[in-house]
N, C-alpha and C positions, 0 to 999 in steps of 0.2 A: 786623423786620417780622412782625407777627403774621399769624398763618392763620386763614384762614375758617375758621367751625366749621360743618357740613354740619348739617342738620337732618332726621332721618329719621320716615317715617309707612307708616303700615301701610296696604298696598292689597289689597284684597279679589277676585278673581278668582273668579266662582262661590262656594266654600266652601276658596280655598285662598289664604292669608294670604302675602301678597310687600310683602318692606321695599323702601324706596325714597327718593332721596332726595327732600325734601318738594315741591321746585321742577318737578320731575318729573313728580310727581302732578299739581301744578295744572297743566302745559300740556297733560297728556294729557285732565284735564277739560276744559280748556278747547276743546279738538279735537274731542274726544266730544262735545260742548254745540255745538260750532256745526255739526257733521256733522248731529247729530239736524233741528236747526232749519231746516237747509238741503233734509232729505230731507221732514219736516212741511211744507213751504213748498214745494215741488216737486208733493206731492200735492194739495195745496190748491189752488192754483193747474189745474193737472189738472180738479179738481173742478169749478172753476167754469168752465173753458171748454168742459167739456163742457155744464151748465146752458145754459148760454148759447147754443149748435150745438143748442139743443134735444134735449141726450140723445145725440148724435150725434157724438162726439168724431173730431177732425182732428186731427190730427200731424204738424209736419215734420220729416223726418231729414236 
């Protein structure tokens, strides 16, 4: 039975170079990417309900 062969890629943190292995990397982008999208879509949303309250923003906790 042969062995996977690991496939490694350099991630960059700031200015500071960390190996990793490849599949790694993409789920962490993949997480980063849909965090961002999630937080951009949060304020968005925000945005336009306040438009809409006339400037006046309502919130419920």
């Amino acid at each position: 039975m042969a062995a996977e062969k690991e496939i490694y890629s350099w991630l960059f943190v700031n200015t500071i170079p960390l190996l990793y292995e490849e599949k790694k990397i993409e789920r962490q982008s993949k997480i980063e990417h849909w965090l961002n999208l999630y937080q951009l879509t949060r304020e968005i949303d925000a945005l336009i309900s306040e438009e809409q309250n006339g400037g006046a923003a309502s919130y419920v906790v």
